[in-house]
C-alpha positions in Angstrom: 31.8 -6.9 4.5 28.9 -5.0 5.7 26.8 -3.1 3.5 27.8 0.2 3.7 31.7 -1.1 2.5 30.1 -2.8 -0.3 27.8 0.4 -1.2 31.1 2.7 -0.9 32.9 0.4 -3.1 30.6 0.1 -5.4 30.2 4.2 -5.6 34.0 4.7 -5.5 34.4 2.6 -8.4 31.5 3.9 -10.6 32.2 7.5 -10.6 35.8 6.2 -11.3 34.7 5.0 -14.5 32.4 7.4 -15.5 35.2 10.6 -15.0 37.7 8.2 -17.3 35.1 7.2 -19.7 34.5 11.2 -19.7 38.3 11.5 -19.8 38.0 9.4 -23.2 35.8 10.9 -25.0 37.6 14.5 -24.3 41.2 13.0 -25.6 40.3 10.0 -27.9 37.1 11.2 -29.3 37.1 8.4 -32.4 36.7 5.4 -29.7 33.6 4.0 -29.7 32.4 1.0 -27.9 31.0 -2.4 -29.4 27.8 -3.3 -29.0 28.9 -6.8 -27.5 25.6 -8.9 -26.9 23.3 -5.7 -26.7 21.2 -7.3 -29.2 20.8 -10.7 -27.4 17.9 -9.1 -25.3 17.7 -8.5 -21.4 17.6 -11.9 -19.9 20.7 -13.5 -21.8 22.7 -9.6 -20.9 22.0 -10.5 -17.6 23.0 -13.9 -17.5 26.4 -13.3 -19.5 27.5 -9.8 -18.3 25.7 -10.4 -14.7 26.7 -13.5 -13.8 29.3 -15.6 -16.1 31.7 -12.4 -17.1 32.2 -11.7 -13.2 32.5 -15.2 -12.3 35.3 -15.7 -15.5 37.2 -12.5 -14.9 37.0 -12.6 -10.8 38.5 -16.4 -11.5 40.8 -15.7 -14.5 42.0 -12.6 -13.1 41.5 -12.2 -9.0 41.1 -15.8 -7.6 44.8 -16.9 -7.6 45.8 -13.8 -5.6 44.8 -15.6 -2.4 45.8 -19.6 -2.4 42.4 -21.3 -1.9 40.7 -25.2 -2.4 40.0 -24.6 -5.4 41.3 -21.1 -6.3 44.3 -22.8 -8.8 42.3 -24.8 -10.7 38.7 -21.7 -11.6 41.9 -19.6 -12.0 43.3 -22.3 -14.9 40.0 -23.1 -16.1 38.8 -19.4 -16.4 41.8 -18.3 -18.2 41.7 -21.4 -20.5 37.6 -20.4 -21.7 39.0 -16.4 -21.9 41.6 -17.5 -24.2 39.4 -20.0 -26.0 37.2 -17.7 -26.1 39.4 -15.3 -27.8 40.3 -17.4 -30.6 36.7 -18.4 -31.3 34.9 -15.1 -31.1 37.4 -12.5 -32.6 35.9 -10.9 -35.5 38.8 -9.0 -36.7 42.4 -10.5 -36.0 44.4 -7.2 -35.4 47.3 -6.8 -33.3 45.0 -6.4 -29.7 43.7 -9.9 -30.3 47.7 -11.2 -30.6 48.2 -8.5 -27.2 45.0 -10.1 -25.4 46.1 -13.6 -26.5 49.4 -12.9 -24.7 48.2 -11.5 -21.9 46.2 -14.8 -21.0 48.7 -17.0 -21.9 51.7 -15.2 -19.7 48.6 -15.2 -17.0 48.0 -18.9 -17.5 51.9 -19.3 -16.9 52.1 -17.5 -13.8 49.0 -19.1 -12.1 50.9 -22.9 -13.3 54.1 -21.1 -12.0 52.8 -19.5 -8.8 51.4 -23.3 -7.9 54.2 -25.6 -8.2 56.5 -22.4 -6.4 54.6 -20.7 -4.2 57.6 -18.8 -3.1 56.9 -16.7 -5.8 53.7 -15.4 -5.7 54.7 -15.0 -1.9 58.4 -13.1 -2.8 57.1 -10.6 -6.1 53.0 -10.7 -4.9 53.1 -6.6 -5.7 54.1 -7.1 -9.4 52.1 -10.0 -9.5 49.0 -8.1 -7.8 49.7 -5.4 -10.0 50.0 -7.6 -13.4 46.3 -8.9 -12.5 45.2 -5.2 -12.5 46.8 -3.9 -15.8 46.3 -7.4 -17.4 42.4 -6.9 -16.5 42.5 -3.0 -18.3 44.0 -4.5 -21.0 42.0 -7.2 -22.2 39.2 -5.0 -22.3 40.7 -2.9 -25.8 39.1 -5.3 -27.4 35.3 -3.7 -26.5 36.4 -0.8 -28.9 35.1 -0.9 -32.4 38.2 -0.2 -34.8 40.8 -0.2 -31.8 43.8 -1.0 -34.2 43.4 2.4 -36.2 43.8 4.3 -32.9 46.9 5.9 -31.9 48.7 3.2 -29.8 50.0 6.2 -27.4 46.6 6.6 -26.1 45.5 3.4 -25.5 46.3 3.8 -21.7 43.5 6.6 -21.5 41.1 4.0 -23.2 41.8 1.0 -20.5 41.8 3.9 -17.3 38.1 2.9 -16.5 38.7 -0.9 -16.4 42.4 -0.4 -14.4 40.2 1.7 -11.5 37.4 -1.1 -11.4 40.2 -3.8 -11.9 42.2 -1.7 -8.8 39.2 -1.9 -6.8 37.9 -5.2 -7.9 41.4 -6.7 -6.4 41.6 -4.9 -3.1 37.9 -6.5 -2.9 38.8 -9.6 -3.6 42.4 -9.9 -1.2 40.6 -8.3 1.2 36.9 -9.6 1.4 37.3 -12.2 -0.2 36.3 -13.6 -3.6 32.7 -14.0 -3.7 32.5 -10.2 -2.9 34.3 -9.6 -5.6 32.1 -11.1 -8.1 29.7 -9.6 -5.9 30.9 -6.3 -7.3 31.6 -7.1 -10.1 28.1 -8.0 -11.2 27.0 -4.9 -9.4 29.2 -2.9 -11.8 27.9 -5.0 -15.0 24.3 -4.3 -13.7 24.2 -0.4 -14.3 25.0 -0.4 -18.1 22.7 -3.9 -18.7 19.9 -1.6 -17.2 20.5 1.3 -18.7 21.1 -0.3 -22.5 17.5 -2.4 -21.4 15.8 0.9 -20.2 17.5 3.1 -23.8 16.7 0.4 -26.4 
């Protein structure tokens, strides 16, 4: 991928998710995001939402797409810590922890499935391709503060930003491959890290 792919990407996605987030605040104006590690200081942001959430969710969520070495197995393991992770860290059980929890484990069932019968993946790969993307905007309802008193009708508008980079992300990863994908989406992570370090 040469750099000027990478940078257009990287700009196509942004401004993406900054007219949603826009979009968000115009339509659901009582979301608000949680501050999720902003108070664990710069250098443990940047090694959690720089360089082990893209390396998780790329794995988890992206890796699989392509059959790899090793892609099966980062894709089990990821998905296993996500939904670990899950259980252990969810402040408030509400109904988007039970809707994350599913997602994951229906994920960790087609990645087992698509192994053993690779027919599959092969014969449905756009709905599969496609469940990646939504299952990616999905899981991240739970980075809203008081999600569960929001109208469930709008909860689309809220995960818009994260199904553009999750579009994006995934057309990155089947077609560059996966390390520019993480690549990306580490780039993506950066701009709000910096931001939050340069505000607070």
């Amino acid at each position: 991928m040469s750099i000027r792919v990478f940078l257009g990407l990287f700009s196509l996605t942004f401004l993406l998710t900054v007219v949603f987030s826009l979009l968000i605040g115009e339509f659901v104006p009582n979301a608000t995001l949680a501050d999720h590690g902003v108070r664990m200081g710069l250098y443990k942001n940047l090694l959690y939402f720089v360089l082990f959430v893209p390396l998780l969710e790329e794995s988890g969520f992206r890796m699989w797409l392509k059959r790899g070495r090793f892609s099966f197995a980062f894709s089990v393991i990821a998905v296993a810590v996500n939904l670990l992770m899950t259980v252990l860290f969810s402040h408030q059980f509400s109904y988007i922890v039970i809707i994350r929890m599913l997602i994951l484990v229906f994920l960790f069932l087609i990645i087992i499935k698509s192994q053993y019968q690779p027919d599959m993946l092969i014969n449905h790969y756009a709905f599969f391709y496609y469940f990646s993307i939504l299952a990616f905007g999905y899981m991240h309802l739970c980075k809203y503060t008081d999600v569960h008193l929001i109208n469930p009708l709008l909860m689309p508008i809220l995960v818009l930003p994260y199904i553009c980079s999750g579009l994006i992300l995934a057309h990155t990863r089947v077609t560059y491959g996966f390390f520019y994908g993480v690549l990306l989406h580490a780039f993506l992570n950066l701009i709000p890290i910096s931001l939050i370090a340069i505000l607070l």
